[in-house]
C-alpha positions as CSV (number, residue, x, y, z in Angstrom):
1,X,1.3,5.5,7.3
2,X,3.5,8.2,5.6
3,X,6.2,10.7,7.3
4,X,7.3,12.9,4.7
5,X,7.2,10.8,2.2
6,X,8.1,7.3,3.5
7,X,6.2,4.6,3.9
8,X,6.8,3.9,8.3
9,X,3.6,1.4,8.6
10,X,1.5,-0.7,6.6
11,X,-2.1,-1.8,7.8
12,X,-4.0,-4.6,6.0
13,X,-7.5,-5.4,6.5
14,X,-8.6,-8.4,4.4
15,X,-12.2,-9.7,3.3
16,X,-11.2,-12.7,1.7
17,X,-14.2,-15.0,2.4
18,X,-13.0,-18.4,0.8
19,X,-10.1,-19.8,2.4
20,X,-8.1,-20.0,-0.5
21,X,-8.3,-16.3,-0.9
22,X,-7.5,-16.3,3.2
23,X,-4.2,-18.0,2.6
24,X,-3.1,-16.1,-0.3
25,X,-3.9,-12.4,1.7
26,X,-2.2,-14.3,4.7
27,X,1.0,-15.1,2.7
28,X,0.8,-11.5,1.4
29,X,0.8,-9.2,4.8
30,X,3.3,-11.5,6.2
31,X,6.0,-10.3,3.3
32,X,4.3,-6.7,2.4
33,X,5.6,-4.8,5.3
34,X,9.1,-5.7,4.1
35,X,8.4,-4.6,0.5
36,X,7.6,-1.2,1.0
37,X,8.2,0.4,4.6
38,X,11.0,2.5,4.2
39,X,10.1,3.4,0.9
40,X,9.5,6.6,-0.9
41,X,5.3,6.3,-1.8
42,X,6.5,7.6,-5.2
43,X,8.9,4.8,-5.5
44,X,6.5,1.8,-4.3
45,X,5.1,-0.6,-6.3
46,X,4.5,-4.4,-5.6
47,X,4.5,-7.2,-7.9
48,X,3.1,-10.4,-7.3
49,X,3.7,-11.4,-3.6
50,X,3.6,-14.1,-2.2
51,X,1.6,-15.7,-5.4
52,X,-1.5,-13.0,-4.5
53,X,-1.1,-11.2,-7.7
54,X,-4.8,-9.9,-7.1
55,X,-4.0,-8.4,-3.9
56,X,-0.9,-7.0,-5.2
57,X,-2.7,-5.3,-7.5
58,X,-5.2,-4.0,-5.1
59,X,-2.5,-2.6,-3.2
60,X,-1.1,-0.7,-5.6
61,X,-3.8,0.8,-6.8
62,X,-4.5,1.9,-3.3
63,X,-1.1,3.1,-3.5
64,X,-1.9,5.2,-6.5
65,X,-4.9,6.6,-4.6
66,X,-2.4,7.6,-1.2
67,X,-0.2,9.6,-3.6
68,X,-3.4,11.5,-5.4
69,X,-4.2,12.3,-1.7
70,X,-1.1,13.5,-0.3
71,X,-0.4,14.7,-3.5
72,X,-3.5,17.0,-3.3
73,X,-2.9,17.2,0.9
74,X,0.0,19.3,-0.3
75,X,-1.6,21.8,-2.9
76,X,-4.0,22.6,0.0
77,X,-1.6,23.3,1.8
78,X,0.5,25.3,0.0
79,X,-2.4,27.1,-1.1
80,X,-3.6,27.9,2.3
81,X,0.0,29.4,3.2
């Protein structure tokens, strides 16, 4: 969730279907919320946490994709002013 900006809230929804992959996403949203709320979304970027470097990468492409979109949010709405 962003306010102006910041990263306040971080939701992860995993679909890991061996349990391997289970642990690994496990490991991960027990450290994430600590490696980015607070953070500018411009400033955010993971690296491997908590050894799930595929679901780091995940995440910051989905990263990239929230700035597009607020990024775009705030064209519309400068536009529409």
């Amino acid at each position: 969730m962003l306010k102006d900006d910041i990263i306040n809230d971080v939701d992860v929804v995993g679909h890991a279907a061996l349990a391997k992959s289970q642990r690994f996403q496990s490991s991960f949203v027990q450290v994430i919320d600590s490696a980015v709320v607070g953070k500018n979304i411009d400033d955010a970027n993971i690296d491997v946490l908590a050894g799930a470097s595929k679901t780091s990468a995940t995440f910051n492409k989905a990263l990239s994709d929230i700035r597009k979109q607020a990024h775009e949010a705030a064209m519309d709405s400068g536009a529409a002013q």
